[in-house]
C-alpha positions as CSV (number, residue, x, y, z in Angstrom):
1,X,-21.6,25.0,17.0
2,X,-20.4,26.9,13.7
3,X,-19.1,29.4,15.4
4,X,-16.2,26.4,16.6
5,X,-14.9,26.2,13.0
6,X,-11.1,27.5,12.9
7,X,-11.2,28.6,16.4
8,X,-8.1,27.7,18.9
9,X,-9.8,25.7,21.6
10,X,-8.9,24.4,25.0
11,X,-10.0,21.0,26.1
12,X,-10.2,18.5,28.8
13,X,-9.7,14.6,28.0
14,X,-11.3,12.3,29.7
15,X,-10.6,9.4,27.9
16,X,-7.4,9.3,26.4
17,X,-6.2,7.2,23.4
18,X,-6.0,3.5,24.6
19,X,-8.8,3.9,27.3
20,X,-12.0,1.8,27.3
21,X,-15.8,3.5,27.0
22,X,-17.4,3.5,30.2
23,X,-20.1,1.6,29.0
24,X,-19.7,0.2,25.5
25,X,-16.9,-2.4,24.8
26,X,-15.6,0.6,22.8
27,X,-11.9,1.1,23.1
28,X,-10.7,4.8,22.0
29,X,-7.7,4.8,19.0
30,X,-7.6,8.7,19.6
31,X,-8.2,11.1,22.4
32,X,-11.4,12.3,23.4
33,X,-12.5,14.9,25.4
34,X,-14.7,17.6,26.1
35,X,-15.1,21.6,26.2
36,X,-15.3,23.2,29.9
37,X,-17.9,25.2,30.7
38,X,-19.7,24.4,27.7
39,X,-23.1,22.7,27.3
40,X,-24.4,20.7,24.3
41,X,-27.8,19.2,23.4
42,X,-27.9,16.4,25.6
43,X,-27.3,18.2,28.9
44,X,-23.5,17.6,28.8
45,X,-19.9,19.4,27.9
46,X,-19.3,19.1,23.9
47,X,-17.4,16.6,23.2
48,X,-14.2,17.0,21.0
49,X,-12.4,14.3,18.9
50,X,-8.1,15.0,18.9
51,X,-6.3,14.1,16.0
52,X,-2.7,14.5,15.1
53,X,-1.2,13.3,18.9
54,X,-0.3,9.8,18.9
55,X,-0.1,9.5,22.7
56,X,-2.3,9.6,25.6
57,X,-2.8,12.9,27.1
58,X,-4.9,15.0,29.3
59,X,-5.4,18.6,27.9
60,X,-5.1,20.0,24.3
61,X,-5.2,22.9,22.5
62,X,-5.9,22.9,18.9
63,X,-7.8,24.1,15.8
64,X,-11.1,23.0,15.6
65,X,-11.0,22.1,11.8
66,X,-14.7,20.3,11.6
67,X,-17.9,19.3,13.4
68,X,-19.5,16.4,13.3
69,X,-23.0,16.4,13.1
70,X,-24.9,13.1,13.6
71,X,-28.2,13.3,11.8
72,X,-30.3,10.7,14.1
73,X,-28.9,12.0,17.4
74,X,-29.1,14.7,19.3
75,X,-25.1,15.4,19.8
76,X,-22.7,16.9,17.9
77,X,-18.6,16.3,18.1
78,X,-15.7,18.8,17.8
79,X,-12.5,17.7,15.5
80,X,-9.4,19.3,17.1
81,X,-5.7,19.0,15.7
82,X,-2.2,20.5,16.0
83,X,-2.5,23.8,14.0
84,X,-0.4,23.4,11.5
85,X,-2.0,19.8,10.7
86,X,-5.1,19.1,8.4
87,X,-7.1,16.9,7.8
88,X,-9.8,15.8,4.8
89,X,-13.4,14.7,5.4
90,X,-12.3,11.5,4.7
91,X,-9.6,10.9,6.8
92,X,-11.5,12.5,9.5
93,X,-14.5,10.1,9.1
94,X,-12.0,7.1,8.6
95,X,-10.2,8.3,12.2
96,X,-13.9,8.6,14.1
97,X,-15.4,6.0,12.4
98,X,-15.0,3.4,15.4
99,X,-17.5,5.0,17.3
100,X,-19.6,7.4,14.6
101,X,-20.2,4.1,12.2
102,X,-23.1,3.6,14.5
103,X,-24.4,7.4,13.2
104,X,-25.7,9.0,10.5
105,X,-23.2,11.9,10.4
106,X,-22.5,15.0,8.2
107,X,-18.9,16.5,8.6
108,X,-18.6,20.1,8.5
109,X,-15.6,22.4,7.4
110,X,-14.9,25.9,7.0
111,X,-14.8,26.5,3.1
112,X,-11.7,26.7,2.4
113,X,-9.5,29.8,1.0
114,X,-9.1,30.3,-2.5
115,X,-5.5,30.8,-3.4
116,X,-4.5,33.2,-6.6
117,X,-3.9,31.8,-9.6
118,X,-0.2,30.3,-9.7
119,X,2.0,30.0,-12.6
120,X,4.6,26.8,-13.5
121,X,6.9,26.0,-16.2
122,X,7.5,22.5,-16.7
123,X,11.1,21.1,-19.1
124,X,9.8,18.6,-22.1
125,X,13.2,17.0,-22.6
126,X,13.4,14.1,-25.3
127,X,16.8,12.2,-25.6
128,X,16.9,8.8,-27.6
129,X,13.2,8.5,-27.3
130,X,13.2,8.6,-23.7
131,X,11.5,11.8,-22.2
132,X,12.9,13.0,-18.7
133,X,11.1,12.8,-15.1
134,X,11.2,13.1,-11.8
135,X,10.3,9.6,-10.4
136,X,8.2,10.6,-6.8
137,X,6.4,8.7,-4.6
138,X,3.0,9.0,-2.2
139,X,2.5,6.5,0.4
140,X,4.6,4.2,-1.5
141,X,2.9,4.6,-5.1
142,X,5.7,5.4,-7.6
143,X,4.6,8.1,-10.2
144,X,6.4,10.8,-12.6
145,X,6.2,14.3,-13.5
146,X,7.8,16.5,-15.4
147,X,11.1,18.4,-14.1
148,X,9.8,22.5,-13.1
149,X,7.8,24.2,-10.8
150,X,6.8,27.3,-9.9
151,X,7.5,30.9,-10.6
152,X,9.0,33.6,-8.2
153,X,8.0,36.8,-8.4
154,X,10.1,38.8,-10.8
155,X,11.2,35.8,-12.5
156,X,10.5,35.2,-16.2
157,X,9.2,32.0,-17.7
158,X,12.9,31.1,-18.7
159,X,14.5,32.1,-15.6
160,X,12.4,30.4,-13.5
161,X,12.6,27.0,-15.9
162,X,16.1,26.9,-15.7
163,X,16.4,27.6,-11.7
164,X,13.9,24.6,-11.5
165,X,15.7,22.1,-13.5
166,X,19.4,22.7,-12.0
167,X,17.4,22.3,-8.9
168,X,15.9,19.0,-9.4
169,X,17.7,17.2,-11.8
170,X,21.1,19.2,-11.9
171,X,20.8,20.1,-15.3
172,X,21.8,23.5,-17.8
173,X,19.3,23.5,-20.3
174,X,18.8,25.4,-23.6
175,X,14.9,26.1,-23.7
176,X,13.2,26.3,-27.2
177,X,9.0,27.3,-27.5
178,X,6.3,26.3,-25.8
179,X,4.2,23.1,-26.7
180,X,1.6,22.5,-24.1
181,X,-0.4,24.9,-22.0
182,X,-2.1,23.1,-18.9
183,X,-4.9,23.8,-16.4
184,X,-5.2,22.2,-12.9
185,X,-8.0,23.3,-10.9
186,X,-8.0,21.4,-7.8
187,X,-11.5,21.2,-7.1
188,X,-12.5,19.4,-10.5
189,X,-10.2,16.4,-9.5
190,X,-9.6,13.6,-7.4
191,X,-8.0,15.7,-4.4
192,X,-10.8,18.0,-4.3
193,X,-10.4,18.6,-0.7
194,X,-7.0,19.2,-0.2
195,X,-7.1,20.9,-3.8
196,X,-10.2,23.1,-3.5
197,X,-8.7,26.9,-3.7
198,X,-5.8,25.4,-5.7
199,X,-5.6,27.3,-9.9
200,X,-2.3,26.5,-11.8
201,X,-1.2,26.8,-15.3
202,X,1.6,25.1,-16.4
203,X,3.7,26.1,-19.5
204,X,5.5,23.1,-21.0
205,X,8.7,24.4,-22.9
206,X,10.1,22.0,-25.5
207,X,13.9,22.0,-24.1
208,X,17.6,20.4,-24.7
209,X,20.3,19.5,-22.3
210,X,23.7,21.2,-23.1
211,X,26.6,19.7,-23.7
212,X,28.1,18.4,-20.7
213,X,25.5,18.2,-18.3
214,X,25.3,15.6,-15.8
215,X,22.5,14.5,-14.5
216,X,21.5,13.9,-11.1
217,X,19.6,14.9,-8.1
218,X,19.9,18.7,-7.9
219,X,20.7,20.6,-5.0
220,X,17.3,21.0,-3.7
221,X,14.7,18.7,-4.8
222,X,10.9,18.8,-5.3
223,X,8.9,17.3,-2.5
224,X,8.9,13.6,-2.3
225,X,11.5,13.6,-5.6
226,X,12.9,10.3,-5.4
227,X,15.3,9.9,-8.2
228,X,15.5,10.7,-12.0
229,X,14.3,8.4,-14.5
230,X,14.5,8.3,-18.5
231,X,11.1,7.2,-19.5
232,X,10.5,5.4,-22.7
233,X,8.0,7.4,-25.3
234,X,6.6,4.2,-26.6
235,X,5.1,3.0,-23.3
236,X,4.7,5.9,-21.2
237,X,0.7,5.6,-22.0
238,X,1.0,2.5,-19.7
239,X,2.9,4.8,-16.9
240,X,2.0,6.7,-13.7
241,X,2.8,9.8,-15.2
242,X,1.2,13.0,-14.2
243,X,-0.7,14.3,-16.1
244,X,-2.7,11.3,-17.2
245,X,-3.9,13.6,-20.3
246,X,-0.8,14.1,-21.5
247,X,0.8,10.9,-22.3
248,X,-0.6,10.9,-25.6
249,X,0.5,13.2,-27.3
250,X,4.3,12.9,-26.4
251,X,4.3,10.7,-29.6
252,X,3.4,13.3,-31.8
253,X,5.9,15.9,-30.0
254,X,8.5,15.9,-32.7
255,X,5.9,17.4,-35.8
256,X,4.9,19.8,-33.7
257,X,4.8,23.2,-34.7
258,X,2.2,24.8,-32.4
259,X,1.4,24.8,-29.3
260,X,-1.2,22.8,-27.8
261,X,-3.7,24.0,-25.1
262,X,-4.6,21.1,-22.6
263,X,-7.6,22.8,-20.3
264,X,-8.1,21.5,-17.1
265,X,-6.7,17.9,-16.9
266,X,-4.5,15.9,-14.4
């Protein structure tokens, strides 16, 4: 069944999202299918979950992106979805879970690529004792980061800090040294899956806005960037902001004459 993993398959469904098990009062929240011409363990066609269509259908072709293997059974399941979709263990055993809760299952996945080593810059701008963010959201959960990203190729550290930064929050800056170097390898955290080939270090510049500026959401935001928010100093340890590590030593910012390496933290 290995040999499935990140192959495009074609399947036949034969009980489409909405439709009620033939023999279990099991009604199916997905659509579920099977491989032609193929024969599993017990005698019949493999059977394939589809996620990512959110209507009844009756063919797919997708990217087999795991395999359920249930560990007291004889049968193992396909996971199918749109190509360009993915999908974490957990969310896939959340999405099968009304029928494999009955199983003792395993989920397999290919392992996943790992990506080069990325660099970011990141704009440490203190006005009044309030240090600016970008205020973003995920699935409703309002959190902050620092305004920057990442570099382009032939970029330098400063260009790419101050293409960031009119981007996002609109503003010219005047960038000064750097006070915080910062690791984030994804599969030491809490989004291991989606994170796994993910290496970044970030390179937080101490900066000033100049004269004039005005600032507002840029021209072309960061994913999910919401708005711009001053945050106060004195209670960001009590705030969503990313990373967790770093709120305490914004504080201490001011006295600072070196810079500070972080390691691996979100």
């Amino acid at each position: 069944m290995h040999e499935y993993l990140d192959e495009i398959i074609e399947v036949i469904i034969d009980r489409p999202m909405g439709s009620k098990h033939p023999q279990h009062n099991i009604y199916y929240p997905l659509n579920y299918g099977y491989i032609p011409h193929t024969k599993a363990q017990d005698g019949e066609p493999i059977d394939v979950y589809v996620l990512g269509i959110y209507e009844p259908i009756a063919k797919f072709t997708g990217k087999c992106i795991a395999i359920i293997e249930r560990l007291n059974d004889v049968e193992q399941k396909i996971v199918l979805c749109p190509e360009e979709q993915f999908y974490t263990k957990d969310q896939i055993l959340a999405l099968t879970a009304f029928q494999e809760r009955y199983f003792r299952i395993s989920i397999l996945t290919k392992a996943p690529v790992i990506r080069p080593i990325r660099n970011s810059v990141k704009a440490v701008i203190i006005e009044n004792d309030k240090l600016l963010t970008l205020k973003k959201s995920d699935d409703g959960d309002d959190y902050y980061v620092l305004p920057g990203g990442g570099q382009n190729w032939g970029e330098t550290f400063h260009q790419a800090l101050k293409r960031e930064c009119r981007e996002e929050t609109n503003a010219e800056i005047t960038i000064r040294d750097v006070v915080f170097i910062r690791e984030y390898i994804g599969k030491n955290h809490e989004f291991q899956e989606e994170h796994y080939g993910v290496h970044q270090v970030e390179y937080m510049f101490r900066c000033h806005l100049a004269n004039g500026t005005e600032i507002k959401t840029g021209h072309n935001p960061d994913e999910g960037q919401e708005s711009i928010e001053w945050l106060e100093i004195q209670g960001i340890e009590k705030a969503r902001f990313y990373p967790l590590g770093l709120r305490r030593y914004f504080k201490d910012l001011p006295d600072r004459k070196q810079c500070m390496y972080l390691g691996d933290i979100n």
